[in-house]
Structure formats: C-alpha cells, structure tokens
ROLO-134693 format. One record per residue (C-alpha): residue number from 1; residue in three letters; chain; x, y, z. Coordinates in Angstrom, 2 decimals, decimal comma, m for minus. Layout:
% residues N
atom k NUM; r Ala; c A; xx X; yy Y; zz Z
...
This chain:
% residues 155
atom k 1; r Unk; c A; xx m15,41; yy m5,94; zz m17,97
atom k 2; r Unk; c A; xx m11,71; yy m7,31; zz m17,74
atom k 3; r Unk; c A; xx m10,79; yy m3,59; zz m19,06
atom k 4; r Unk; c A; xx m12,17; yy m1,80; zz m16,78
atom k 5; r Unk; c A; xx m10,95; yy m3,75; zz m13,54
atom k 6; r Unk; c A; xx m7,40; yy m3,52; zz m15,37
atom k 7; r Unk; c A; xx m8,34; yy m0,05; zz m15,86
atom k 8; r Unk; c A; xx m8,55; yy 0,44; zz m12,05
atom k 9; r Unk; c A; xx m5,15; yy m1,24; zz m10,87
atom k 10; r Unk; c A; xx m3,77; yy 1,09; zz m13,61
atom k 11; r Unk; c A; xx m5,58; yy 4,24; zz m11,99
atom k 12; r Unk; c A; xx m4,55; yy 3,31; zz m8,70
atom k 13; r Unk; c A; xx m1,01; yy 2,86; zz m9,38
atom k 14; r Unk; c A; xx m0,44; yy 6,16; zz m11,29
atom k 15; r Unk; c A; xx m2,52; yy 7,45; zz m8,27
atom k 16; r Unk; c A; xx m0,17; yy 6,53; zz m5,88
atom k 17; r Unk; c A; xx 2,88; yy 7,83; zz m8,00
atom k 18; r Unk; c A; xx 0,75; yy 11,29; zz m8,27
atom k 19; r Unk; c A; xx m0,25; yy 11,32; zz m4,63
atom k 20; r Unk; c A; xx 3,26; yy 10,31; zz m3,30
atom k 21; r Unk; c A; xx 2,19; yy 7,48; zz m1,55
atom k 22; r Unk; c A; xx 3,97; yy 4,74; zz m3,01
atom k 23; r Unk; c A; xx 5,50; yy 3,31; zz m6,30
atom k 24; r Unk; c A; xx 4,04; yy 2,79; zz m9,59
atom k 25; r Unk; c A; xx 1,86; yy m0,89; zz m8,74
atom k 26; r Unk; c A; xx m2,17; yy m1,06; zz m8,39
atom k 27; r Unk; c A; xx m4,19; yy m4,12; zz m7,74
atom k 28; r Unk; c A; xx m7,76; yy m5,35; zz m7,43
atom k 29; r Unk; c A; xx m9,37; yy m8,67; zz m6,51
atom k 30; r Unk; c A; xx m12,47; yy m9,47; zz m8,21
atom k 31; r Unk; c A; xx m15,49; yy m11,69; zz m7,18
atom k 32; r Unk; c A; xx m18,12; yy m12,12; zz m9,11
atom k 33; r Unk; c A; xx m17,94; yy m9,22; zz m11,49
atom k 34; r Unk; c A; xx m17,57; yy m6,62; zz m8,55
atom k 35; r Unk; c A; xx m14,34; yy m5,37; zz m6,53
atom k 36; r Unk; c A; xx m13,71; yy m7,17; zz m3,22
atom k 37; r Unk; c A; xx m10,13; yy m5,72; zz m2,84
atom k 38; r Unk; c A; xx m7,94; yy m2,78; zz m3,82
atom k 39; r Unk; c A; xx m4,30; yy m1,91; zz m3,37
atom k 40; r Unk; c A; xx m1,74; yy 0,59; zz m4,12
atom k 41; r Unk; c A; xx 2,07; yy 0,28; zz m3,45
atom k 42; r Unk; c A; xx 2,56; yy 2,22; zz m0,19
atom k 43; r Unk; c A; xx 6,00; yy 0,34; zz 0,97
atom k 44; r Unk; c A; xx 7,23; yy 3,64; zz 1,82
atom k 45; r Unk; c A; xx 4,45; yy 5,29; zz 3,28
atom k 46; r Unk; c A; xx 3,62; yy 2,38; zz 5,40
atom k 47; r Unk; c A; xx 7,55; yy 1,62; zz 6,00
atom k 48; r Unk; c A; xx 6,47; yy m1,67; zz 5,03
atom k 49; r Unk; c A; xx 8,08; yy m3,94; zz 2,67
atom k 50; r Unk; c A; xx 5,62; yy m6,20; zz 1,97
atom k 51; r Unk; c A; xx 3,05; yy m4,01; zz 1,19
atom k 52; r Unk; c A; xx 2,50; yy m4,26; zz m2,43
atom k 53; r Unk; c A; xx m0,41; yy m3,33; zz m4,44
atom k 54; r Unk; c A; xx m1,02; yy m7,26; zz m4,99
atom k 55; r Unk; c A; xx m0,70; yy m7,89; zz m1,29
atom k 56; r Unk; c A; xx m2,71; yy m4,85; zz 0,15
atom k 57; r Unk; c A; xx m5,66; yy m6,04; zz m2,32
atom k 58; r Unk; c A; xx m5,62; yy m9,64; zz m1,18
atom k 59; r Unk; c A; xx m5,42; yy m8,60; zz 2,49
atom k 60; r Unk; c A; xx m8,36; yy m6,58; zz 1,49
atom k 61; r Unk; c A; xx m10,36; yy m9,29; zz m0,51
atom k 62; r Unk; c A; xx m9,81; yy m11,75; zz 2,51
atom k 63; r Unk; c A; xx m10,88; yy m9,68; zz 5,21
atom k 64; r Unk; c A; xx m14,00; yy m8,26; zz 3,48
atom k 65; r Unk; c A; xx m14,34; yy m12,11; zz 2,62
atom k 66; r Unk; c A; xx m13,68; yy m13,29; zz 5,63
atom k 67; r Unk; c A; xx m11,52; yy m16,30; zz 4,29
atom k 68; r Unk; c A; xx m8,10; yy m16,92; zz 3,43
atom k 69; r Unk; c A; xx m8,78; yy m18,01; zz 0,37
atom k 70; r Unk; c A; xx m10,13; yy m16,47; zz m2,59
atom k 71; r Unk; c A; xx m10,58; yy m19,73; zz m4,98
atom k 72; r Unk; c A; xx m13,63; yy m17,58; zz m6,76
atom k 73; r Unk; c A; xx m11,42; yy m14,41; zz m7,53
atom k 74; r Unk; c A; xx m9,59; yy m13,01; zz m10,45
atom k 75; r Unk; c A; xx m6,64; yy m10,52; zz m9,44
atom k 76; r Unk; c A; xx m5,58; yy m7,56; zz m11,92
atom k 77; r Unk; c A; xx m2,28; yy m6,02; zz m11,41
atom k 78; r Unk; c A; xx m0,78; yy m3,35; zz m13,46
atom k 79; r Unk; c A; xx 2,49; yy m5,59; zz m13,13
atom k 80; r Unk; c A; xx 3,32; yy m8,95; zz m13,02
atom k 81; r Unk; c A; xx 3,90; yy m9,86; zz m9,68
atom k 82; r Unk; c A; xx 6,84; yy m10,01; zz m7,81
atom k 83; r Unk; c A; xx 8,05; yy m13,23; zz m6,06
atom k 84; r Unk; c A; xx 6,72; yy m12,09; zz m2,88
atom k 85; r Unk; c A; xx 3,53; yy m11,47; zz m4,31
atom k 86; r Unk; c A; xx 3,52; yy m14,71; zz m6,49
atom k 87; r Unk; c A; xx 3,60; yy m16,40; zz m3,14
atom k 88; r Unk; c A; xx 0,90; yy m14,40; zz m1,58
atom k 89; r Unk; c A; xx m1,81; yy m15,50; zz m5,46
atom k 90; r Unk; c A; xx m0,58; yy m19,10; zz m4,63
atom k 91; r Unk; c A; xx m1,34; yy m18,96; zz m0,95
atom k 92; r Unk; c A; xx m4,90; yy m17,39; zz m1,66
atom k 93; r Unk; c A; xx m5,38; yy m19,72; zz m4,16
atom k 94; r Unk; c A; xx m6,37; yy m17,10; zz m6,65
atom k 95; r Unk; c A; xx m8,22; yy m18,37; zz m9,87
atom k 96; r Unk; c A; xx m6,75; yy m16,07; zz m12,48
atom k 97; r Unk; c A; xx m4,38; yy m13,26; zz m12,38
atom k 98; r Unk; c A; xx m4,24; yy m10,83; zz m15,48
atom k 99; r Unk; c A; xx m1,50; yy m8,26; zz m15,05
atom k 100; r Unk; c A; xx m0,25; yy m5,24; zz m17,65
atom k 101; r Unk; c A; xx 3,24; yy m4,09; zz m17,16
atom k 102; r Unk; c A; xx 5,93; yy m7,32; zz m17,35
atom k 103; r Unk; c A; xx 9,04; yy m7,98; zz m15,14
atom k 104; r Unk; c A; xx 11,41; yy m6,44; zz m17,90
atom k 105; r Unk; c A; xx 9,14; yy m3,35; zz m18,13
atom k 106; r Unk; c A; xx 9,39; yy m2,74; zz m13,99
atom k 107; r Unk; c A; xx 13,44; yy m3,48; zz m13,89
atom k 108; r Unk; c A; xx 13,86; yy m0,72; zz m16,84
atom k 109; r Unk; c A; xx 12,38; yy 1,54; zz m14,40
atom k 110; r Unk; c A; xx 14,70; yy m0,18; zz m11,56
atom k 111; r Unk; c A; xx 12,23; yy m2,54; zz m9,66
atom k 112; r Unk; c A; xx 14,39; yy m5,51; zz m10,91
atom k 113; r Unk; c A; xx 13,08; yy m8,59; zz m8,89
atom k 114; r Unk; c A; xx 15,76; yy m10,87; zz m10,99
atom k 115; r Unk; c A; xx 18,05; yy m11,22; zz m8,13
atom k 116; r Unk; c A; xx 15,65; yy m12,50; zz m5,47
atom k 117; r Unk; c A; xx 14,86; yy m15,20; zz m8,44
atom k 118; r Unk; c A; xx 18,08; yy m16,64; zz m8,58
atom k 119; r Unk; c A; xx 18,38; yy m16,32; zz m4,88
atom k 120; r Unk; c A; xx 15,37; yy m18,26; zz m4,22
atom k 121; r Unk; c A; xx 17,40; yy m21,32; zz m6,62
atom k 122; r Unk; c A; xx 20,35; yy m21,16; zz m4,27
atom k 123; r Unk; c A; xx 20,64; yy m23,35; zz m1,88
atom k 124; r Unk; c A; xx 20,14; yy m21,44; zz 1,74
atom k 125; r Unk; c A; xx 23,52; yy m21,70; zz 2,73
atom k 126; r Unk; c A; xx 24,95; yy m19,83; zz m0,74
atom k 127; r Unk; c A; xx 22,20; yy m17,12; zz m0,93
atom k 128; r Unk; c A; xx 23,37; yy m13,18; zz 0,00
atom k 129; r Unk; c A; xx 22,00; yy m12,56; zz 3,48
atom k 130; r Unk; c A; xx 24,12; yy m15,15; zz 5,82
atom k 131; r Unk; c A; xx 21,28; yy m18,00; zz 6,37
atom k 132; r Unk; c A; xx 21,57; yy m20,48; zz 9,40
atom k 133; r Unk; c A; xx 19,48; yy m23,62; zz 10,55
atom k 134; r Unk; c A; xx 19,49; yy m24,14; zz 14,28
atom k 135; r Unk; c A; xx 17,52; yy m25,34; zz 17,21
atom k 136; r Unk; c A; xx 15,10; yy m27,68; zz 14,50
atom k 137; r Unk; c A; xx 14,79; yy m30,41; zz 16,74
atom k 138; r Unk; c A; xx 12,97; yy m28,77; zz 19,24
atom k 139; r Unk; c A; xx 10,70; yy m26,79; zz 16,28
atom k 140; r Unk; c A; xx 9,79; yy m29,84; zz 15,15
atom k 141; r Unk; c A; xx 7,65; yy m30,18; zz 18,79
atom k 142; r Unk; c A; xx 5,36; yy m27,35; zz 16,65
atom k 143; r Unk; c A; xx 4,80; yy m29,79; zz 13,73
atom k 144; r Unk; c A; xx 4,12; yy m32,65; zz 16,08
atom k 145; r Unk; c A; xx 1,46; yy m30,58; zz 17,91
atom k 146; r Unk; c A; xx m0,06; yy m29,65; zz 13,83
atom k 147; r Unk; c A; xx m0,35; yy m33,37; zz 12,97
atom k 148; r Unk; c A; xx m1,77; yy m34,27; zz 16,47
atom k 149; r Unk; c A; xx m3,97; yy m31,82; zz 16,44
atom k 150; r Unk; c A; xx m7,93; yy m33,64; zz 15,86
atom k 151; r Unk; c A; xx m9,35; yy m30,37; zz 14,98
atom k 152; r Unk; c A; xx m7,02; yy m28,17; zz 12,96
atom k 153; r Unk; c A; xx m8,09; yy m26,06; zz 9,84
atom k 154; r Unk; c A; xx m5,83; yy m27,28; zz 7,07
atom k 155; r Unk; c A; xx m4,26; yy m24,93; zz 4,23
C-alpha cells in the first residue's frame, strides 16, 4: 500500500513537470488507507509561493476533512519537505510523513532550501531581508483578547 500512495506523489510530480504546471514535487495525504488530499507544485502557475505539493495536499485533506488537523493521516511526498512545508506537517499535526527524493537530491537540481535553514537560526535582526519589531505593545491587546476569550478553539 505505502508504494502505491508514494507511487502517486511521484506521478503527480513528473505530471506537473510534463504538463508545465509546476516543478518537480507531488504529495498525498492519506486516511485510512484511501487518498483525502493531493498536490502538485504549481508555484508558478498559481503565482503563489506557498503552494507546494505538500501544502496544496494538506489544504486539500483539511477541507475535504473539514478540520485543521489531520492527527489520523500519513503524508507521502516525492521530496522531503521544505521548511515551509515542515511547518505546515507540524501545524496539521500529521502522524507520519514518508517522502522519496532528499534535500541534497532537490538542491542538485537547484531547489536548495539550505539558506532559509540557516536563516531561520539567525537571530531576526541578522537574517537577509531587513526585519523590524514595532508597534508590539499595542499587538499584544490581540493576545489579551485570545487568553480572555471563555470560548476559543485552541491549536
């Protein structure tokens, strides 16, 4: 079974190189043996920049869900995630993530995510794109209002 759903993220992401639509990444979200998500790389075609294959089939798998979190899933990538991505399977609380292609294998072909790792160990005020703090007093009036709040859905 785990072959063929890795089977699919493969097909979709050589589908998306054939097609045009995107780069070389495919991703499914599995529930209980059967597909509740699919995604294919389509940054470009969607002029989106968050929308990898790992991210379009968790979008996916949470709205045919209907919940933000997919604690009962498995997702299968055809690469290992990105950092963006590796935020998005902690946030959805994923259960497993099997992927084929590594990190390595995706910068030799010039997705090389390396830099936004050692970015993200900076602290904000040394990282590449100019970072500022300012006005966090009165955004703190939002965090106030979350721990007030009697009837919030926590996350």
């Amino acid at each position: 079974m785990k072959n063929q759903f890795m089977m699919r993220a493969i097909q979709l992401a050589i589908d998306s190189v054939q097609s045009g639509r995107g780069g070389p990444f495919g991703a499914v979200v599995i529930k209980n043996a059967t597909i509740v998500g699919e995604g294919a790389n389509c940054v470009t075609l969607a002029n989106d920049p968050t929308a990898h294959a790992e991210v379009v089939a968790i979008r996916q798998a949470c709205g045919k869900l209907g919940n933000f979190e997919l604690l009962d899933c498995e997702l299968y990538t055809s690469c290992e995630p990105c950092p963006m991505c590796l935020g998005a399977i902690y946030w959805s609380r994923l259960a497993h993530v099997y992927f084929a292609n590594t990190t390595g294998d995706a910068a030799e072909i010039g997705f090389d995510d390396s830099f936004i790792y050692r970015e993200i160990a900076l602290p904000y005020t040394q990282r590449r794109i100019p970072t500022t703090q300012m006005m966090r007093q009165e955004a703190l009036a939002a965090f106030r209002a979350w721990v007030n709040k009697p009837d919030k859905l926590v996350y």
